[in-house]
LOPA-912842 format. One record per residue (C-alpha): residue in one letter; y, z, x. Coordinates in steps of 0.02 Angstrom, whole numbers, padded with zeros to 5 digits, always signed. Last residue first. Example, Ala and Ser with C-alpha at 12.3 -4.5 7.8 and 13.67 -1.06 7.14 Angstrom:
BEGIN
s-00053+00357+00684a-00225+00390+00615
This chain:
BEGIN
x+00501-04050-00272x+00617-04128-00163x+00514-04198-00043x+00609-04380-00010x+00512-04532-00045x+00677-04637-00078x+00612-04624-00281x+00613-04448-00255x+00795-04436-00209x+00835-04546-00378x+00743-04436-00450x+00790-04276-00378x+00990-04341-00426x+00919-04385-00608x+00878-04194-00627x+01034-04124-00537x+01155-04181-00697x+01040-04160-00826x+00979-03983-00773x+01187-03923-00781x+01317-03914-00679x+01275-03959-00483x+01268-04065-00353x+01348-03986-00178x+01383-04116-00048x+01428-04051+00125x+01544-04129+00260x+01485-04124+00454x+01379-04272+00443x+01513-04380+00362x+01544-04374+00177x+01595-04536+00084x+01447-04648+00062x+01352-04512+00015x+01462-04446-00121x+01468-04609-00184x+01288-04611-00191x+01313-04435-00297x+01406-04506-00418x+01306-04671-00452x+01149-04546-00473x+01263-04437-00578x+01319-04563-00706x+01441-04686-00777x+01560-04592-00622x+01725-04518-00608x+01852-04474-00471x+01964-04329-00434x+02031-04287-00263x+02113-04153-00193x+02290-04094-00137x+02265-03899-00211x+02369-03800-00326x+02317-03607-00334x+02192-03582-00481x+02280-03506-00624x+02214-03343-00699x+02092-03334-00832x+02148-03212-00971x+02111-03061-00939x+01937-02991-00959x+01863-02918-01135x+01775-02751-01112x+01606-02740-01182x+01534-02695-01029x+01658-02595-00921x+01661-02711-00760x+01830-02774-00786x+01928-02933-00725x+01838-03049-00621x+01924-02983-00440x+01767-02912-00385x+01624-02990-00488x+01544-02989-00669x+01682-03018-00759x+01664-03027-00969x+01722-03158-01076x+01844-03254-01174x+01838-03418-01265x+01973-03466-01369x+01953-03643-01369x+01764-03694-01305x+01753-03881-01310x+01950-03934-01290x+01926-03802-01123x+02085-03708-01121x+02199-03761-00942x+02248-03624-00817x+02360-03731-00739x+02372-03752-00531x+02377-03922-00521x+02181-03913-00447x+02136-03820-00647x+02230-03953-00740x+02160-04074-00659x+01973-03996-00679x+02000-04013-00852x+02062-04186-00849x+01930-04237-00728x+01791-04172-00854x+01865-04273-01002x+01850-04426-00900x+01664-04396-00829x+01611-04384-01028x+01531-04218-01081x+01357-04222-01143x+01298-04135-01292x+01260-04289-01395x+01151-04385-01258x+01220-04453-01088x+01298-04350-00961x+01474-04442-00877x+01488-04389-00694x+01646-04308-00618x+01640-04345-00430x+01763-04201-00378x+01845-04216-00179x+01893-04057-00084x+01812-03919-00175x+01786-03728-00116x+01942-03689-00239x+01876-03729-00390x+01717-03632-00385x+01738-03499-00512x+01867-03601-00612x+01740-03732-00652x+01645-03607-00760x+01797-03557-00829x+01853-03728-00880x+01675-03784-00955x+01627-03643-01045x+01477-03738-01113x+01440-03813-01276x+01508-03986-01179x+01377-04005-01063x+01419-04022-00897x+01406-04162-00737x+01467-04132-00560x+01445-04220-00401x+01552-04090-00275x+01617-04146-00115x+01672-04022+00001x+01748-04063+00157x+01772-04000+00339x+01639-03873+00329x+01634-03694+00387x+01510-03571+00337x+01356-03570+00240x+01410-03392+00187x+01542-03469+00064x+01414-03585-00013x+01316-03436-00077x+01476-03342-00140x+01530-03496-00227x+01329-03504-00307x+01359-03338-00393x+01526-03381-00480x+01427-03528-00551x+01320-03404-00595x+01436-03318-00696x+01560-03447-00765x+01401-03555-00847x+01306-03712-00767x+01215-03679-00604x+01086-03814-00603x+01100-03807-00412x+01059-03934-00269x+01155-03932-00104x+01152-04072+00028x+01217-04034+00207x+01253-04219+00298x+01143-04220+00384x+00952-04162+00354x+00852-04047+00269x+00884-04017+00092x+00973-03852+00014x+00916-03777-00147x+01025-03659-00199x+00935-03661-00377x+00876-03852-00393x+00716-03866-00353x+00583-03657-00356x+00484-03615-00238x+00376-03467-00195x+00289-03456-00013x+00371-03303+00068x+00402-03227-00100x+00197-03237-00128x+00141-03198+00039x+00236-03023+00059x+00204-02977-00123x+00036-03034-00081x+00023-02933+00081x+00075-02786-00012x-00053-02761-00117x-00026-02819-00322x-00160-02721-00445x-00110-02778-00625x-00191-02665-00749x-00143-02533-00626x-00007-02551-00635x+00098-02636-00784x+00264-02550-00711x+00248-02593-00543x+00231-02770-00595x+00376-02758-00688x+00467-02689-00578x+00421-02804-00418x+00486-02932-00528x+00630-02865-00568x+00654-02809-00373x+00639-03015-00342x+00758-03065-00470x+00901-02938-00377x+00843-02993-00237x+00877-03173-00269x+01053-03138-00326x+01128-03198-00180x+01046-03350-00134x+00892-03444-00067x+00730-03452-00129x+00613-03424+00006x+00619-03231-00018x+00665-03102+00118x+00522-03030+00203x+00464-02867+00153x+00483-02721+00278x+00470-02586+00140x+00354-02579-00034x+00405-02412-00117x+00322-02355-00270x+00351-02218-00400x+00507-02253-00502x+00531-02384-00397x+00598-02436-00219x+00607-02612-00151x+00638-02638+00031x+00722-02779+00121x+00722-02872+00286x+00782-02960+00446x+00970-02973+00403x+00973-02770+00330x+00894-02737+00166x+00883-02602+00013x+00828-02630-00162x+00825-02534-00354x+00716-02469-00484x+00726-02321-00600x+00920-02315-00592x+00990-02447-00483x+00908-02558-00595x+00864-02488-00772x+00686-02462-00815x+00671-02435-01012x+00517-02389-01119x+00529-02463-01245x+00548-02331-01393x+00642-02450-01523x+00810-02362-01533x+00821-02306-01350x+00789-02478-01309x+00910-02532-01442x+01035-02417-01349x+01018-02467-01189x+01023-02637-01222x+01182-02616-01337x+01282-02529-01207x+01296-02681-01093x+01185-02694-00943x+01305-02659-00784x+01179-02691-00624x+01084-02809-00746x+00883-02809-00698x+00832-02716-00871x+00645-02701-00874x+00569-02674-01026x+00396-02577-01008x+00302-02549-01175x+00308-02426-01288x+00402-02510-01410x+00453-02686-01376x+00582-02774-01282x+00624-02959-01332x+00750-02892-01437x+00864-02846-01286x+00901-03045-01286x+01014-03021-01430x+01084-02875-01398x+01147-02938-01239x+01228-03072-01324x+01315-02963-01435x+01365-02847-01319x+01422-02980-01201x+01534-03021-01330x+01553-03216-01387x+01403-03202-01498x+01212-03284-01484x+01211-03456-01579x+01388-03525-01535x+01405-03402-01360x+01281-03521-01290x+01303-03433-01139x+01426-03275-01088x+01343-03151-00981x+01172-03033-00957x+01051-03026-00847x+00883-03013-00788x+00802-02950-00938x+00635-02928-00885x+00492-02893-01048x+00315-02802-01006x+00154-02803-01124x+00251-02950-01226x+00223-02976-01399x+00230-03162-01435x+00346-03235-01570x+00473-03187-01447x+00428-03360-01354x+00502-03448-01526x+00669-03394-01480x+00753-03284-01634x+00764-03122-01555x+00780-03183-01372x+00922-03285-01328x+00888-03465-01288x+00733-03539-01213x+00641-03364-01166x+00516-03374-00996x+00349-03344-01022x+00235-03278-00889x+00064-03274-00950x-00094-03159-00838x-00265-03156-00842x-00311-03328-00930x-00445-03400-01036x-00408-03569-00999x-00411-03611-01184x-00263-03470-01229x-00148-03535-01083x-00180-03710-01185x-00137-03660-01327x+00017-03548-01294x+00090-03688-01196x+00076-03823-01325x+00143-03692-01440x+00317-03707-01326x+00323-03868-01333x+00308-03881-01496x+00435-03744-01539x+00550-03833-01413x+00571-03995-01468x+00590-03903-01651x+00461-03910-01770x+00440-03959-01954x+00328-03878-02079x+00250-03980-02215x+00084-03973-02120x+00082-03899-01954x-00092-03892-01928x-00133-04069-01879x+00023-04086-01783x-00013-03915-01677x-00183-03985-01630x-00115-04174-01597x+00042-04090-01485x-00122-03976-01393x-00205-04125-01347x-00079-04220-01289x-00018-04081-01169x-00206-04086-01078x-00177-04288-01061x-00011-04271-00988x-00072-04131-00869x-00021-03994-00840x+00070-03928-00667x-00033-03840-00551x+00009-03650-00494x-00147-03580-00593x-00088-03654-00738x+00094-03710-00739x+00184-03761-00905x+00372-03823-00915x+00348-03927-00767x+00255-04051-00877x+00380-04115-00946x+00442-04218-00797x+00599-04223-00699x+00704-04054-00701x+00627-03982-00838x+00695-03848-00955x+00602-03747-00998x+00485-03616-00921x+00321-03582-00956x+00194-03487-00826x-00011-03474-00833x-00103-03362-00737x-00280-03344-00651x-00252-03202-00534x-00301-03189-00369x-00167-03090-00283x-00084-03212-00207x-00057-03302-00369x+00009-03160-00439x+00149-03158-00325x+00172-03342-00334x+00192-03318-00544x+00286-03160-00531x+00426-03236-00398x+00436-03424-00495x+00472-03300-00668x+00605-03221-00576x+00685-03373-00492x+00663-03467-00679x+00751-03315-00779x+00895-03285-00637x+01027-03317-00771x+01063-03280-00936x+00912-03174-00975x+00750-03169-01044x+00575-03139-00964x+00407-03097-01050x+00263-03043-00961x+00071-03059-01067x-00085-02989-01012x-00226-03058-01083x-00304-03079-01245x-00173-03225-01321x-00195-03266-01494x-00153-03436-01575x-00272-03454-01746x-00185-03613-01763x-00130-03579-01943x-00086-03433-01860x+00046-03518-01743x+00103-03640-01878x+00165-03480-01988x+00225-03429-01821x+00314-03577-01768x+00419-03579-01973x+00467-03398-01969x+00524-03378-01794x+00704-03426-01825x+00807-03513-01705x+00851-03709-01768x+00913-03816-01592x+00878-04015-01591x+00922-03991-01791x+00829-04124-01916x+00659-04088-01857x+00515-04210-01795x+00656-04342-01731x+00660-04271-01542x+00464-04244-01556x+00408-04403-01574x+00485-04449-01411x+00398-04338-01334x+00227-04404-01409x+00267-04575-01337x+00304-04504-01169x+00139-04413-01183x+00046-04562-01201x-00038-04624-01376x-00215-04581-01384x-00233-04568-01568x-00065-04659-01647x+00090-04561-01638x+00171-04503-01796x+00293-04609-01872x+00475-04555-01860x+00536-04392-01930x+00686-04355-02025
């Protein structure tokens, strides 16, 4: 399956590369084969160690801990997946990005240990991590889950504190297509005796109960933890701790304080091994950022970047571009993979758009720009069309007017959106997309770009590449 190894100081790209072909599925969960490579390694981590799973919120939350800690002093070292532009996003140390020639390294340590045993794209990456948080001698690790929980490679790592932030329908082929399943699934990243933080407002029953099961030690929001705010600012309140008058965080949106007040759990939670003031909770949301989640760049006309890409926080991103106010027209550069919920997701936000640039994603998972507009046809026309990719699909709402809050309770089926006179067009790819977008929209429209990380990920380039800061 494998192509030939990369010769001794061959570039990351090359190495990258290598690691597409390495094993014969792009996605294999199991933690059997990256932890027999892990202590071949020797990989062991003596510091303190956060993990955070979830559907959504998972990069805001893990931004929040690592700027937070940051603040504070601490030397710590964050992974997240997946990128927006460059690899090496996925691993922070000490807020810096790695380096290509520090990454290297660790790909040529895990290759020479590996043996007979093939890797995913992600189990290497995500060793590469582990290695080199374990050279710098850390305090802290933030490490964000790829898919799931049980079976992600990050659960190979016993966590001193776990966040769930939430829970909904994703990648419903490897995890279930209950919420209860899925939750379930990501609950195992909880371990006994230590704090597991539960951010969901409605967690379904089987997080509670394999808590309960396990002996984690469970801190449910609006139970144990919870927040309070007017327009100026917010409180959190614990179990035992109160931190008022906090400014709001720099990430925008809806569900930010939701992340934040995880956060703020957790860290509550692992005091006083982790002494946080005030002041650098205070400093560390008023200076966290994180592309491409309600991100909104200066200048005319109003440009919106989000790699919202499933029915629920899709559904979160309408309510953020309702309170922007009023715009003439909406033009929307969208691009989705085709595991995803694609008509529901859509559905959520249908209404808010005047004009759809559809853009084709490359690779096998991406969705063509022509079978897009035909869903999103159907949807304007006033059908309630079944995605080709997902047929039968149900799920769970999460908001007023979403169906039922009882988790575990199948929703109706997805009502019709109300026919609408707009316009559907489609693109090779986003970049050509969303410079037709530009060419369109006066200064009082807005362009929103969003749908998955390879549909705003080429748009930063390309906005990059003008010498914009984007990221």
């Amino acid at each position: 399956m494998s192509s030939l190894r990369p010769a001794q100081g061959a570039p990351l790209a090359a190495w990258l590369a290598y690691l597409e072909t390495l094993h014969p599925k792009a996605i294999d969960l199991g933690l059997d084969r990256v932890r027999a490579v892990a202590q071949r390694l020797a990989l062991s981590l003596d510091c303190i160690k956060i993990t955070v799973a979830g559907t959504n919120g998972k990069g805001s939350t893990c931004a929040m801990l690592d700027s937070i800690l940051l603040q504070a002093g601490y030397r710590v070292g964050t992974y997240t997946s997946p990128h927006l532009l460059h690899f090496n996003e996925r691993i922070r140390i000490n807020g810096e990005f790695a380096g290509d020639e520090q990454i290297v390294q660790q790909f040529e340590r895990i290759e020479a240990a590996r043996g007979d045993t093939t890797l995913t794209y992600f189990e290497m990456a995500t060793l590469a991590a582990l290695l080199l948080f374990q050279d710098r001698k850390l305090d802290v690790v933030i490490l964000e889950v790829g898919l799931g929980g049980r079976l992600d490679a990050v659960n190979m790592i016993d966590a001193d504190c776990a966040i769930l932030t939430s829970v909904d329908l994703d990648h419903m082929a490897y995890l279930g297509n209950t919420r209860e399943a899925i939750g379930l699934e990501k609950a195992h990243v909880f371990r006994p005796g230590a704090p597991a933080i539960c951010a969901d407002p409605v967690p379904p029953a089987t997080v509670i109960e394999h808590a309960r099961r396990i002996g984690a030690d469970l801190w449910r929001f609006g139970h144990d933890f919870n927040y309070s705010g007017d327009r100026q600012q917010w409180a959190y309140g614990g179990r035992d701790q109160r931190r008022s008058a906090l400014g709001y965080p720099a990430l925008r949106g809806a569900n930010q304080l939701i992340n934040a007040s995880a956060a703020l759990a957790a860290l509550e939670a692992l005091h006083p091994r982790l002494v946080v003031t005030q002041q650098d909770v205070r400093q560390g949301l008023l200076h966290v950022s994180l592309p491409a989640r309600m991100q909104i760049l200066p200048g005319l006309p109003a440009t919106i970047l989000d790699v919202a890409h499933n029915p629920h926080a899709v559904a979160a991103l309408g309510q953020n571009l309702d309170s922007m106010g009023h715009y003439p027209h909406t033009y929307a550069v969208v691009g989705m993979l085709h595991d995803k919920d694609i008509a529901n997701t859509l559905a959520r936000i249908s209404r808010r758009i005047d004009r759809w640039m559809c853009a084709s994603l490359d690779g096998p998972r991406g969705t063509t720009a022509d079978e897009l507009a035909a869903i999103i046809r159907g949807l304007t026309q006033g059908e309630a069309p079944v995605d080709p990719f997902i047929q039968g699909a149900t799920e769970v709402g999460r908001a007023a007017g979403e169906g039922s809050k009882k988790p575990g309770v199948r929703a109706a089926p997805r009502p019709a959106v109300p026919a609408r006179d707009v316009i559907v067009s489609t693109f090779d790819d986003p970049v050509q997309a969303f410079t037709e977008a530009r060419n369109l929209a006066t200064d009082n429209d807005r362009i929103l770009v969003f749908g998955s990380f390879a549909t705003v990920g080429p748009v930063l380039e390309a906005l990059r590449l003008e010498g914009r800061d984007v990221i």
